[in-house]
N, C-alpha and C positions, 0 to 999 in steps of 0.2 A: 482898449477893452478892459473892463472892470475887472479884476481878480475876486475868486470865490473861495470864501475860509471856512475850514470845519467840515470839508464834502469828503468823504473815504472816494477814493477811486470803487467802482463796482469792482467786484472777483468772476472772473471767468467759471460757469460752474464746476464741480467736482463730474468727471466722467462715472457713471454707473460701474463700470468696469473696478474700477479704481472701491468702489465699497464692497465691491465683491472678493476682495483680495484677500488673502487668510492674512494673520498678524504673525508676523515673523521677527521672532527676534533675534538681532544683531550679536552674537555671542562677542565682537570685539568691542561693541559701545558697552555690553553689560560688564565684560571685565573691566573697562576703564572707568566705567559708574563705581566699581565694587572696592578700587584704589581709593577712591575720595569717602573720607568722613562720614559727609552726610548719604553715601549711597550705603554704606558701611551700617547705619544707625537704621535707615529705610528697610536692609533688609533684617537685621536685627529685631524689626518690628513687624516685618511679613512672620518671622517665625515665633514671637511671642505669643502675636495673635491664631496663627495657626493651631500651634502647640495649647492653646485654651483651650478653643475646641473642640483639640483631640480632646484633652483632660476632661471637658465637659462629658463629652458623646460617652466617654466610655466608663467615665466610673459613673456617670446617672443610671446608664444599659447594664451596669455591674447588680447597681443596689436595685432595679427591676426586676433584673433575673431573681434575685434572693427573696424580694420580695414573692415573685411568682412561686417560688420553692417551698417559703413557709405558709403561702396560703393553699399550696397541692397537699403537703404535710398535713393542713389543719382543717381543709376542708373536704380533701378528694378521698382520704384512705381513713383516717381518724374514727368519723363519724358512721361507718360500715363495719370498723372492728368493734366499735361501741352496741352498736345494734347486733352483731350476732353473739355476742356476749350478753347481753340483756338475753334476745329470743332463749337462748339456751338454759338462762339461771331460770327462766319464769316455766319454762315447759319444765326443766326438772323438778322444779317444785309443784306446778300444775301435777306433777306423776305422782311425788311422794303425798301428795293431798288426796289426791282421786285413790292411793292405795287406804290410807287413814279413813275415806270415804268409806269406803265398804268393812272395813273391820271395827270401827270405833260405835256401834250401835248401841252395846253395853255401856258405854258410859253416857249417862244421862246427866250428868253433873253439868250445870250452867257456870258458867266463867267467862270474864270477860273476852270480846275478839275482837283483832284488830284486824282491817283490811289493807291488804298490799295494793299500796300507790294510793291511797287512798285518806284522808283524816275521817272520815265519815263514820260516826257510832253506830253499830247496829246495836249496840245492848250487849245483853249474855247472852252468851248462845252454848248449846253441846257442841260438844267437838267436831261432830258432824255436819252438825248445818253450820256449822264457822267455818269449814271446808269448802261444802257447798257453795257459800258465797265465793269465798277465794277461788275456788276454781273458776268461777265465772270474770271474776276480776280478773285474775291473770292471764285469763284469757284475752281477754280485751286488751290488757296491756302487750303481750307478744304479737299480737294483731296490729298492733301499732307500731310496733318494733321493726316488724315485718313490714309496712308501709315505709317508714322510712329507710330501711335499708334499698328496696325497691328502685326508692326516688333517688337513692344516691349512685347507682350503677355506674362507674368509669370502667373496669379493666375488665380485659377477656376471663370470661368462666364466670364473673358476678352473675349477670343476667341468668344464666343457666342455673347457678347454686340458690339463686334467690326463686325462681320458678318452683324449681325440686321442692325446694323449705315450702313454699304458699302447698304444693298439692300436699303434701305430704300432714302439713298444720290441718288442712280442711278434711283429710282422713282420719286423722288423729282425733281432732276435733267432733264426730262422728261418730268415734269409735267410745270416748268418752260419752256422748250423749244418750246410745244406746244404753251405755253401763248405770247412766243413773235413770235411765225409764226401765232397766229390768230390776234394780233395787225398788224403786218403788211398786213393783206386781209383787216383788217378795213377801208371803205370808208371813214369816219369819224372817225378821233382819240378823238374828245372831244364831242361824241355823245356816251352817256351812252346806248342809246335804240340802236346803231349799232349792227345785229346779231354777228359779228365776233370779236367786242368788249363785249361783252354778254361771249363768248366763253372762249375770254382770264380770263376775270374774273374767268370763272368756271375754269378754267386751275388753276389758282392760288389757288381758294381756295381750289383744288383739292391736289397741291403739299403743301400749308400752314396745311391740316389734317393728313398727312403725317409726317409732321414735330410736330405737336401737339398732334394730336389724337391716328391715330393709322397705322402702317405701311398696306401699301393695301397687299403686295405682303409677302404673310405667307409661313411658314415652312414646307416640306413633312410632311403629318403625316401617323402613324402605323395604324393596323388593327384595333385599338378602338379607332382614332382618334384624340390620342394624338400626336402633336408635336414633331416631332421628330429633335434635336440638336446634333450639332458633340462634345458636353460636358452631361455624364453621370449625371453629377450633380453641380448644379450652387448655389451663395446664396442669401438668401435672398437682399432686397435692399429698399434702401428707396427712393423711386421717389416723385420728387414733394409734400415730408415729409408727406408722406401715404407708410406705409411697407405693402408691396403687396408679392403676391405668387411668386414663380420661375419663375411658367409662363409667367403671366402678363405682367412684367415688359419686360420680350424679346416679348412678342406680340404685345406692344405697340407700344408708336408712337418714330420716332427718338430722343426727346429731353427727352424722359422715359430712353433711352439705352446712352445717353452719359452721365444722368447724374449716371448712374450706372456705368459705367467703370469709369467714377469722381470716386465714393462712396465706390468701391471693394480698388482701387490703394490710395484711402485718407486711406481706415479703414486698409490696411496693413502697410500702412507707420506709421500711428500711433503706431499701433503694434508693426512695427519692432524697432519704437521710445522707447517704454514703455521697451519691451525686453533690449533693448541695457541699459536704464537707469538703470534696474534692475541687470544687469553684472555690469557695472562699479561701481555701490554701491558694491558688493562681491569683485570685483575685488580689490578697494582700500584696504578692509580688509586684505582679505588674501595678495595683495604684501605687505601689511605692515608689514602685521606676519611674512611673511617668511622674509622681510627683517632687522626685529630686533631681530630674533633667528640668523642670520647670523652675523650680526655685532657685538652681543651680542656671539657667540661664537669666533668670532675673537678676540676681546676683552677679552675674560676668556684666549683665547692662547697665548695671549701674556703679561699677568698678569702671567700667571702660568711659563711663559718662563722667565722672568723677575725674578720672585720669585726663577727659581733653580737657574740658568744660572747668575746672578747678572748681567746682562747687560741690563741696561734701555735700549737700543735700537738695534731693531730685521729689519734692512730696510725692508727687503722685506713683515714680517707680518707688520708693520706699514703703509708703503706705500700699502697693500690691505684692512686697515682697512680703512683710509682717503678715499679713492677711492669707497670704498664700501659705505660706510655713506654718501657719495657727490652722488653717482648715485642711492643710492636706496632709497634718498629723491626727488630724481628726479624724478626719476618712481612713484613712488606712487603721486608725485605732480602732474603726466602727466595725472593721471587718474582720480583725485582730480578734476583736469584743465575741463575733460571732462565729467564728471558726474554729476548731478542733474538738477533741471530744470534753473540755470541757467550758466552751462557749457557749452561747445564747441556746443555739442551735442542737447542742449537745447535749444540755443540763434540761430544754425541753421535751427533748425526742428521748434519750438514753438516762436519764435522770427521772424526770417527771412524768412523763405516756409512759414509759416501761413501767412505771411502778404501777398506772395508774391500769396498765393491762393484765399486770401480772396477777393485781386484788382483785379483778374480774375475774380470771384463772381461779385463782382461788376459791372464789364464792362459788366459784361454777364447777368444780369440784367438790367444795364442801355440802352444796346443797345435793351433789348427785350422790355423794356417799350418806345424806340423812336419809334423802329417795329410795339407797338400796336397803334400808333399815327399816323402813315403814311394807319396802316390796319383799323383803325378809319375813315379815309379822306376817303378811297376809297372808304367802306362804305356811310359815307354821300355821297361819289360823285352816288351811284348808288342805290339811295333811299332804303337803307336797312336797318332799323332800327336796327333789332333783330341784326345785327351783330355790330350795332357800339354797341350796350349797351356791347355786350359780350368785346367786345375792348377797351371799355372804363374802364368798369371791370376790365380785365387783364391788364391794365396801371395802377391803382390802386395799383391791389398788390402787380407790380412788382416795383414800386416806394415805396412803405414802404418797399420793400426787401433793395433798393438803401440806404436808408434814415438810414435802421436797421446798414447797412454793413458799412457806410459812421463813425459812431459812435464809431462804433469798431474797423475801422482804425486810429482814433482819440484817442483811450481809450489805442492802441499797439502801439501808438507812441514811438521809441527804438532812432531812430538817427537825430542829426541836419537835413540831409541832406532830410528827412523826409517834415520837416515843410511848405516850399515852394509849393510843389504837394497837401497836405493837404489842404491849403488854396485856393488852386486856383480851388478844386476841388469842396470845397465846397460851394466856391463863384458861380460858375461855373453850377454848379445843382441847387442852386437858381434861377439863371437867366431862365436857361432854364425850369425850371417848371410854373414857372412866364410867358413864352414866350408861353407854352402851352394852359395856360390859355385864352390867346390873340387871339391861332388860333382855339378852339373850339366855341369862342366867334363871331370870324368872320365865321367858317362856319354853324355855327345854324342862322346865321342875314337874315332870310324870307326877309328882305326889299331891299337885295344887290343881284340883280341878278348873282352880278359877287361873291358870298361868296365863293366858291370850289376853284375858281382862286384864290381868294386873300390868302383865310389858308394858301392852296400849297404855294402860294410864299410866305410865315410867315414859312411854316413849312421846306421848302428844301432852306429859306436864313438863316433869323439871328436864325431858334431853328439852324440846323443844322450845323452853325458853332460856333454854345456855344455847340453842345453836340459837337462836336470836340474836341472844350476846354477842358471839362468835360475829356473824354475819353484820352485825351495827358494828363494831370494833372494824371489820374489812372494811365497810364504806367511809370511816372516818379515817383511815388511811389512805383511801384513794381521792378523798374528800380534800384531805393537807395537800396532795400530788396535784390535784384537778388545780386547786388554789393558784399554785406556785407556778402552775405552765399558764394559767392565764393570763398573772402577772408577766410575765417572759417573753408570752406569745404578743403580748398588746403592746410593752413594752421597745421589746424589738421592731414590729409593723410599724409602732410609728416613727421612731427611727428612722426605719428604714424611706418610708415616704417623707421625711425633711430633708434628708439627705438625696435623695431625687430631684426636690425642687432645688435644694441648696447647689446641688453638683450644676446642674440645668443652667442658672442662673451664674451665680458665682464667679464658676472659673471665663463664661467671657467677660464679666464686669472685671476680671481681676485684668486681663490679656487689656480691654479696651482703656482702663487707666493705666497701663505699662506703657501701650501706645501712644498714647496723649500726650504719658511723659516725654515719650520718648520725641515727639512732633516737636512739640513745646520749644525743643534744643535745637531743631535744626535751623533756626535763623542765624545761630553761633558758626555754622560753617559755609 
């Protein structure tokens, strides 16, 4: 019978049973695998490779989180303390213009006007209709303000503060337009005892309680009378640095509710400041760790490779150790880079936003104490005492607020670019408190019949274009700050996103060439 070459015997099949079986490993073959060399090198490279991974997963989920941190920082709370600082400088100056509105009739003198937010030349104008305008502008402009703060709602109470502000703007706004359709029925615009000048007044001081005191136009409320809000629960706040009830503070007047949507969107940004700084302190630890148990095991792999193998040199473990020691000082520097108070993170938030909220503060105080000046005049123009005292009062305290903030801009002095704005701002608020002096002085003088005319034209020529000064000198301080956080803030982000893809990638290219090395070798055993 012929013999047949090359034919495998068939295999009996595999019973089903038999694939159904868990995988069970033999702990006496793995110990006896773990005595030899190459089971030695095998697992040495389960844990290379493993240990990338981790390295990978966790510092990319690191530089994420941070990433996530600084765009909550730059976009969740930022841009809502931006907007109620704006709403607030333009309604106070929409006040100090609408009081200058009714008292500057007397001056007929043309000069030139400039419009807020605006390049647009109307020509010369009186003081009055250069008013007029403005108030229409800044209207418009906090109308805007007030949309986007709207659109930016994240945290409990915004929604509620930002409602309060819209009703409160649309009475105000109201209130205002009545005052200038009973100035124009006035027979007489510089006849304080005129009924329809009588009118406007009350009109003003009608939408200025509005703005200070307390909103007229309230909330539904429930069966017991409580107020009822489209936010179950709001938090406390601190208005006008008195911490008041939930209530309160939304039943109050508009300048109670911006400065609470200020105070929700400051006290989370600091938060999410504080948080962030507290990750990046763990953060450096632990990439450090993990990154010197990895280099530190590559390094034992290729001593121990070295030591059987006699070949000083393993490329591909040495070219992942190099690689590894170069980018996992990097990473851990990048975080180094970004943590504490005075890192990336620090020098944007506590360095650069503080400044650039504090010159906000600022403006927003200084234009309230121009505001109480102009509401002081109209006052004396319409023999009211009790209310200049009140007016003279709140320019008081809001010029030691000036005074307090001016110091502290002085004391966060950070950049060259800084120093110029500083000086000119402080030169600047001298003059014009000096200047104020001069028009309170001319409108108490009983012996000058013309005293109302002459303050007014002291207080709407040379205060108001030194608080101009004043007030361009503030913005080119916050102007240097806005600068330097952009640079920081762009700088950092993208950082941060290469450093994501780089961790991502990287560390298992580094694990899978340690590997390979380490493959490479086990034909030696």
């Amino acid at each position: 019978m012929q013999k047949q070459y090359g034919q495998v015997p068939a295999q009996p099949p595999i019973p089903l049973s038999a694939l159904s079986q868990p995988l069970v490993i033999n702990p006496g073959r793995l110990r006896r695998a773990l005595r030899t060399l190459k089971g030695q090198f095998i697992a040495l490279a389960i844990c290379v490779a493993a240990l990338a991974i981790i390295q990978a997963l966790m510092t990319s989920m690191a530089y994420v989180r941070s990433a996530d941190d600084l765009d909550t920082i730059n976009t969740g709370s930022i841009p809502s303390v931006n907007a109620a600082q704006a709403i607030a400088q333009y309604i106070e100056d929409i006040d100090a213009k609408a009081a200058d509105y009714l008292a500057t009739a007397g001056l007929t003198q043309l000069a030139p006007c400039s419009l807020v937010g605006t390049d647009r030349n109307p020509g010369p104008q009186t003081v009055h209709d250069c008013d007029n305008l403005n108030i229409d502008a800044e209207l418009v402009l906090a109308n805007s303000e007030l949309f986007n703060a709207a659109h930016n709602v994240t945290y409990p109470g915004e929604r509620t503060a930002v409602e309060r502000i819209t009703a409160g703007f649309e009475e105000y706004s109201g209130d205002i337009a009545i005052m200038r359709h009973e100035y124009d029925l006035a027979a007489s615009k510089t006849d304080a005892q005129d009924p329809h000048l009588q009118k406007a007044r009350q009109a003003y001081q009608a939408a200025n309680d509005v703005l200070q005191k307390t909103i007229t136009l309230q909330p539904t409320t429930n069966a017991s009378g409580t107020p009822v809000f489209n936010e179950p629960a709001v938090p406390l706040c601190t208005a006008h640095s008195n911490t008041v009830t939930d209530s309160s503070w939304m039943l109050g007047s508009i300048e109670d509710n911006i400065s609470c949507l200020s105070e929700i969107n400051k006290t989370h940004l600091d938060s999410a400041y504080n948080d962030t700084i507290s990750f990046l302190g763990a953060a450096v630890t632990g990439t450090l760790l993990l990154s010197i148990i990895f280099c530190a095991l590559l390094l034992f792999v290729i001593w121990r490779m070295i030591a059987i193998t006699h070949r000083v040199i393993n490329p591909a473990l040495t070219l992942a150790l190099i690689v590894s020691v170069i980018f996992c000082a990097n990473a851990v520097g990048l975080f180094s880079q970004m943590a504490g108070q005075h890192g990336d993170f620090g020098q944007m938030v506590k360095d650069d936003y503080d400044s650039v909220y504090f010159a906000a503060q600022l403006k927003r105080y200084g234009t309230a104490a121009n505001a109480d000046e102009s509401r002081w005049l109209i006052a004396m123009a319409f023999n009211d005492q009790a209310a200049a005292d009140r007016w003279y009062q709140d320019w008081q305290a809001n010029t030691a607020q000036v005074r307090s903030l001016i110091d502290r801009a002085q004391n966060n002095r950070t950049y060259p670019e800084e120093d110029q704005p500083l000086r000119d701002m402080q030169a600047n608020w001298q003059q014009y408190t000096n200047i104020d002096t001069q028009i309170r002085a001319k409108a108490t003088d009983t012996t000058n019949p013309a005293r109302i005319h002459d303050a007014e034209l002291l207080s709407t020529g040379d205060s108001n274009r030194t608080f101009d000064a004043f007030s361009n000198a503030v913005d080119g301080l916050s102007q240097a700050n806005q600068g330097h956080y952009n640079m920081t803030y762009a700088a950092t982000r993208g950082a941060l996103m290469l450093y994501v893809a780089l961790s991502a990638i990287l560390f298992p290219l580094l694990g899978l060439a340690a590997v390979g090395g380490i493959v490479l070798r086990l034909k030696d055993f």
